[in-house]
OpenMM code with the backbone's topology and positions (N, CA, C; nanometers):
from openmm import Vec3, app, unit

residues = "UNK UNK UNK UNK UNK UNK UNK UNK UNK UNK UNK UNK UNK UNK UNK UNK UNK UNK UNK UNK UNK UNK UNK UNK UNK UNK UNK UNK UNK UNK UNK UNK UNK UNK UNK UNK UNK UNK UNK UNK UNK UNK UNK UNK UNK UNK UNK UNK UNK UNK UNK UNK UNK UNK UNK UNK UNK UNK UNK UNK UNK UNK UNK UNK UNK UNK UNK UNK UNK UNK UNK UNK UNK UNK UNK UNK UNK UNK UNK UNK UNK".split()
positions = [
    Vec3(0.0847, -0.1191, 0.0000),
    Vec3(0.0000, 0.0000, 0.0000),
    Vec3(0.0886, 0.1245, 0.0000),
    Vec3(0.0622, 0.2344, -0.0784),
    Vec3(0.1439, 0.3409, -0.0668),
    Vec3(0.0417, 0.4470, 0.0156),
    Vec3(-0.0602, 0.4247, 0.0599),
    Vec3(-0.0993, 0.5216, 0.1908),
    Vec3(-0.1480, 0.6265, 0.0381),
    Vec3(-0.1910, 0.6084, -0.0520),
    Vec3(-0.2849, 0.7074, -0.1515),
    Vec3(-0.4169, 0.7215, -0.0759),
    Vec3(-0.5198, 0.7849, -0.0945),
    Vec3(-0.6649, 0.8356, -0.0325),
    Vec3(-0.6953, 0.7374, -0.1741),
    Vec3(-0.8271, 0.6635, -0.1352),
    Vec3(-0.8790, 0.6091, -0.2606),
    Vec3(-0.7891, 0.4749, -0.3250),
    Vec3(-0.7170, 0.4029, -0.2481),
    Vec3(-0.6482, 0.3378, -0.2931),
    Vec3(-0.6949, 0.2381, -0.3695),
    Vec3(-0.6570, 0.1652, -0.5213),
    Vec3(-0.7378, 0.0666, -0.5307),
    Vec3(-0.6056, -0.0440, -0.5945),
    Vec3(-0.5342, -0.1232, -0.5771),
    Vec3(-0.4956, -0.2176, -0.6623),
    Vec3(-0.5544, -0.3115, -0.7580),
    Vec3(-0.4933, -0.3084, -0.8429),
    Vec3(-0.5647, -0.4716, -0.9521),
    Vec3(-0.4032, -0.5562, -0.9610),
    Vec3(-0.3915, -0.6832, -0.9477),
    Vec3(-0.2921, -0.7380, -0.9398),
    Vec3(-0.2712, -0.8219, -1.1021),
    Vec3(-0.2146, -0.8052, -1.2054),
    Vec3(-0.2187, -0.8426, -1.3109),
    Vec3(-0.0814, -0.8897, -1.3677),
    Vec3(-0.0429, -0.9326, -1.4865),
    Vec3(0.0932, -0.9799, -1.5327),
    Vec3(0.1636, -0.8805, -1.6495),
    Vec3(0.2636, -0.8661, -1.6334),
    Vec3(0.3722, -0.7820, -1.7223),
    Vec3(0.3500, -0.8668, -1.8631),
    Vec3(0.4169, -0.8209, -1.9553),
    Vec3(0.3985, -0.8919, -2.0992),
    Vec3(0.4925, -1.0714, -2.0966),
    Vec3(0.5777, -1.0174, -1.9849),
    Vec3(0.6619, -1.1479, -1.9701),
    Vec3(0.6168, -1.2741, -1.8728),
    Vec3(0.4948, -1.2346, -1.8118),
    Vec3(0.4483, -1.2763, -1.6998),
    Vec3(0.4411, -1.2839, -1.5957),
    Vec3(0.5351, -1.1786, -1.5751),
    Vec3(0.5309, -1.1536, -1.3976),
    Vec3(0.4161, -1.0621, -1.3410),
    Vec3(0.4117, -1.0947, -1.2134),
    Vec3(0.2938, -1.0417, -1.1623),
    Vec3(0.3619, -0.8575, -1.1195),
    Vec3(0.2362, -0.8652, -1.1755),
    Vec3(0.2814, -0.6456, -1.1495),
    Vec3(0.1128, -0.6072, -1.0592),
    Vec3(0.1342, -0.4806, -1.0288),
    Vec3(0.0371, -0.4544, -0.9089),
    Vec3(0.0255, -0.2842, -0.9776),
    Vec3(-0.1023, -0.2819, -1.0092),
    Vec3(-0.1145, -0.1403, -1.0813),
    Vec3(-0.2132, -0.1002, -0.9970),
    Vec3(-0.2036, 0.0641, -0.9235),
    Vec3(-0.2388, 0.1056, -0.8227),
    Vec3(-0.2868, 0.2348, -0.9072),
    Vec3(-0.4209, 0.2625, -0.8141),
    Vec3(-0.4745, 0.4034, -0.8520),
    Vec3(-0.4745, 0.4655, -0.7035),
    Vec3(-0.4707, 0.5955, -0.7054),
    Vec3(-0.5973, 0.6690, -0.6355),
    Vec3(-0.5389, 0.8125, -0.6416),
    Vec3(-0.5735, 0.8996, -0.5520),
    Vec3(-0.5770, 1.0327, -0.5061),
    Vec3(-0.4331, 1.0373, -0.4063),
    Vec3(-0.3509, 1.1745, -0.4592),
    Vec3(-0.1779, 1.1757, -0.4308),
    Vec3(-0.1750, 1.3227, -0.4162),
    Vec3(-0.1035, 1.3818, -0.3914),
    Vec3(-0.0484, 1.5428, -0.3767),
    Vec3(0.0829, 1.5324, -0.4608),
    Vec3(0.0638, 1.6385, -0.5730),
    Vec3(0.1894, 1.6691, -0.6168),
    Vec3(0.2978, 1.7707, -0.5652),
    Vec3(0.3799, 1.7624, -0.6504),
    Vec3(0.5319, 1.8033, -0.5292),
    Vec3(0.4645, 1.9765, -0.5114),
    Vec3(0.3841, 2.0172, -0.5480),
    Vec3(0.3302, 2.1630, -0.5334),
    Vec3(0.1953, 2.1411, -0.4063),
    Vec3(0.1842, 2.0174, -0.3707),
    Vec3(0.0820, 2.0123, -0.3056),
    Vec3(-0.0775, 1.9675, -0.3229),
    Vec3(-0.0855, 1.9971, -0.4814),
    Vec3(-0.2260, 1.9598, -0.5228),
    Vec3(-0.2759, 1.8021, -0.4981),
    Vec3(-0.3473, 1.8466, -0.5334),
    Vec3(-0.4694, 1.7238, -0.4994),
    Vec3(-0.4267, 1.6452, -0.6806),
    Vec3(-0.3956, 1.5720, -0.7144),
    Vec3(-0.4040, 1.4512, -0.8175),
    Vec3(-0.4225, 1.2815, -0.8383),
    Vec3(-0.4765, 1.2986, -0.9436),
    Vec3(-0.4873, 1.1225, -0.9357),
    Vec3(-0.3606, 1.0664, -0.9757),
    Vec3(-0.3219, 0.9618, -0.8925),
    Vec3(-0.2137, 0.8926, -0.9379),
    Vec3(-0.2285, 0.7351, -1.0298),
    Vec3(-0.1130, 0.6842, -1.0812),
    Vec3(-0.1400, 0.5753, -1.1271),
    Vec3(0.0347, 0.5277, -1.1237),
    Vec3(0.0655, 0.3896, -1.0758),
    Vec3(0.1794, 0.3679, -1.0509),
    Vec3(0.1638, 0.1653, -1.0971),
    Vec3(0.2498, 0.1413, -1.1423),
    Vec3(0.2630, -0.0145, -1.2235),
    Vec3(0.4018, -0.0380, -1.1483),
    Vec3(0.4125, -0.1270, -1.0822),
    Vec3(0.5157, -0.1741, -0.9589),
    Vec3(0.5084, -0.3307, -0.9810),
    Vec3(0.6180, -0.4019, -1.0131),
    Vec3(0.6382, -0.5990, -1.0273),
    Vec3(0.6367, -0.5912, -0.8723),
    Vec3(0.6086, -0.7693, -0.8342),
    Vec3(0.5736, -0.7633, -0.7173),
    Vec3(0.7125, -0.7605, -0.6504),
    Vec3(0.7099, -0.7527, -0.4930),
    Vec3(0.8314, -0.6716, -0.4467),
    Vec3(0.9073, -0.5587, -0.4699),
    Vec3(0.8677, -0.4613, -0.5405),
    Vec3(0.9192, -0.3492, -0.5855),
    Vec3(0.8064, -0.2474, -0.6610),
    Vec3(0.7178, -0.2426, -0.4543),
    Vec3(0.6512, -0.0937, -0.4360),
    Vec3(0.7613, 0.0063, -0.3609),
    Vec3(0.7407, 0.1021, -0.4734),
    Vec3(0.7759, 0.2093, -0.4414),
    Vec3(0.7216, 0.3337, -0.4073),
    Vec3(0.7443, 0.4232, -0.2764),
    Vec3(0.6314, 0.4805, -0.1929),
    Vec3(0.7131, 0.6021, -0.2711),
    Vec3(0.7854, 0.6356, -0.3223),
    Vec3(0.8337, 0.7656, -0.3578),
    Vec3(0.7760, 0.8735, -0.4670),
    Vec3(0.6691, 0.7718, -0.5663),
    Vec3(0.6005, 0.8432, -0.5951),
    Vec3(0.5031, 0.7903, -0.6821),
    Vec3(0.4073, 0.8083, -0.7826),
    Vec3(0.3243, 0.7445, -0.8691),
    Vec3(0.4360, 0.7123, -1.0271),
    Vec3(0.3769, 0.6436, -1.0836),
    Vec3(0.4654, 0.6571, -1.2523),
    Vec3(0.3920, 0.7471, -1.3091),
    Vec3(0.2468, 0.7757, -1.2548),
    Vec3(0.2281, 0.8714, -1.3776),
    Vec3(0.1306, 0.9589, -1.2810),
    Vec3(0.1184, 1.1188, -1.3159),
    Vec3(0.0033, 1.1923, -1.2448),
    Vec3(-0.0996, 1.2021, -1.3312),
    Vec3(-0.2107, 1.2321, -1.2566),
    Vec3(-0.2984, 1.1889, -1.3482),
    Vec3(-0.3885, 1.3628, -1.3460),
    Vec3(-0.3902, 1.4156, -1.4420),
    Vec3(-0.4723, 1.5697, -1.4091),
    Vec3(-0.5687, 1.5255, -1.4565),
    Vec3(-0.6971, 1.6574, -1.4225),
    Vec3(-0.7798, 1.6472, -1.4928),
    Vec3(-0.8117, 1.6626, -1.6177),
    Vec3(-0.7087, 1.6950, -1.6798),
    Vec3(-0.7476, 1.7853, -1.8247),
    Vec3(-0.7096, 1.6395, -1.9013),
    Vec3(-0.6178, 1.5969, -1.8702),
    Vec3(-0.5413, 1.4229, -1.9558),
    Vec3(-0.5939, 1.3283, -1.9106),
    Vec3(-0.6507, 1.3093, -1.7934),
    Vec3(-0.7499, 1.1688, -1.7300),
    Vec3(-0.8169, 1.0974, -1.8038),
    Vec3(-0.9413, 1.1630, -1.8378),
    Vec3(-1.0511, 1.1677, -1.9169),
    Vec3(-0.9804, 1.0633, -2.0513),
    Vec3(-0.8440, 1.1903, -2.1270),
    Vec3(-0.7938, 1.0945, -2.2697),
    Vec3(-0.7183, 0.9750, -2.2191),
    Vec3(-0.6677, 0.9461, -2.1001),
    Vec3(-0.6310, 0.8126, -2.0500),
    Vec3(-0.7110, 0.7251, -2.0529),
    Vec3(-0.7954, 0.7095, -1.9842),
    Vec3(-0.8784, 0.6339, -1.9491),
    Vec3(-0.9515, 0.5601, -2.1249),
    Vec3(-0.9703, 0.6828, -2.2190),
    Vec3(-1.0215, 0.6986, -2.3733),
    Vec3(-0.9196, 0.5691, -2.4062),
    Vec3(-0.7985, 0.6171, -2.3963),
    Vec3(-0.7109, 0.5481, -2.4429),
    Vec3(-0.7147, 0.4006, -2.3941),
    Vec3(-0.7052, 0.3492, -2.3105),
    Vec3(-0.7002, 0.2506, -2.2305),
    Vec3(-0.8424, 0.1847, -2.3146),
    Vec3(-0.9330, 0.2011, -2.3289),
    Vec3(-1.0764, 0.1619, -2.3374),
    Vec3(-1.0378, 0.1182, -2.5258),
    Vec3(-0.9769, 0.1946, -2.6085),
    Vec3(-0.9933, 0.1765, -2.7464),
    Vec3(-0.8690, 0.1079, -2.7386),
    Vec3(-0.7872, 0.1121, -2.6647),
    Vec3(-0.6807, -0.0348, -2.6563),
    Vec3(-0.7579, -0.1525, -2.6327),
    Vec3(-0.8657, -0.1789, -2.5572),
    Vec3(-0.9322, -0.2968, -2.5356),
    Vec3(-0.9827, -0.3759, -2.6588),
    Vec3(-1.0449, -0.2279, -2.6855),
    Vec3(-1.1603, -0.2480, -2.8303),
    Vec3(-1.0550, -0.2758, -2.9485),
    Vec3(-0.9523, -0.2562, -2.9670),
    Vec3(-0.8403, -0.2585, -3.0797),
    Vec3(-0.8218, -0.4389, -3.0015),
    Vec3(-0.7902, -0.4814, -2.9025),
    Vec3(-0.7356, -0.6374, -2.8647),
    Vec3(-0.8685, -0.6914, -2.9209),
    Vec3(-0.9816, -0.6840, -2.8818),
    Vec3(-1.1322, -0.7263, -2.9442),
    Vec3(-1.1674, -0.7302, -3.0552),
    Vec3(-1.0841, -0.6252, -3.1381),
    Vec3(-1.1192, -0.6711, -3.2710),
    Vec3(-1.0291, -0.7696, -3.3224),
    Vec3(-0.8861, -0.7358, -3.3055),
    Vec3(-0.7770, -0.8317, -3.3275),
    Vec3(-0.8166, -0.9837, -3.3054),
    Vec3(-0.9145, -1.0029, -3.1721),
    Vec3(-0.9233, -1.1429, -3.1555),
    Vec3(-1.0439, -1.2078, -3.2335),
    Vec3(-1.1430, -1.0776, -3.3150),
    Vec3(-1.2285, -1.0857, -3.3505),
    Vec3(-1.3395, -1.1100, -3.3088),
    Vec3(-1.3774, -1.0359, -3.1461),
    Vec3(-1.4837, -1.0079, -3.1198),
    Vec3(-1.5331, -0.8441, -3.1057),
    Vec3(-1.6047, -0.8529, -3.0286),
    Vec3(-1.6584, -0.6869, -3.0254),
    Vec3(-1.7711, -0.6945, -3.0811),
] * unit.nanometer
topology = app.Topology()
chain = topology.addChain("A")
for resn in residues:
    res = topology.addResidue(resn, chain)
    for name in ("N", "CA", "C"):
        topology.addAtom(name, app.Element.getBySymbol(name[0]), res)
């Protein structure tokens, strides 16, 4: 646990198969603000020092976009959807 507000893990596998632990929630950036974080850590190597990625509001929204038409792009590839 990195002590985020909102913490949520999903525990999933790297492309090679190791187990990785991709963490969301709510973080303060080095200015103090309030942001969403998102951090992808293999197991044994959480790191409390900071998120991999901040998450604002203005880029969230196209993350999340992104993430969703990556699905739909694996779905068609496998030929469903």
């Amino acid at each position: 646990m990195r002590g985020w507000r909102k913490e949520r893990v999903l525990w999933t596998a790297d492309t090679a198969g190791r187990p990785v632990a991709v963490t969301t929630g709510l973080t303060v950036d080095r200015h103090g603000d309030d942001v969403g974080g998102l951090a992808i850590n293999a197991l044994g190597q959480v790191s409390e020092v900071g998120p991999s990625a901040v998450l604002m509001l203005d880029s969230g929204a196209e993350l999340v976009s992104n993430l969703r038409l990556s699905l739909t792009d694996l779905l068609d590839l496998r030929g469903g959807a």
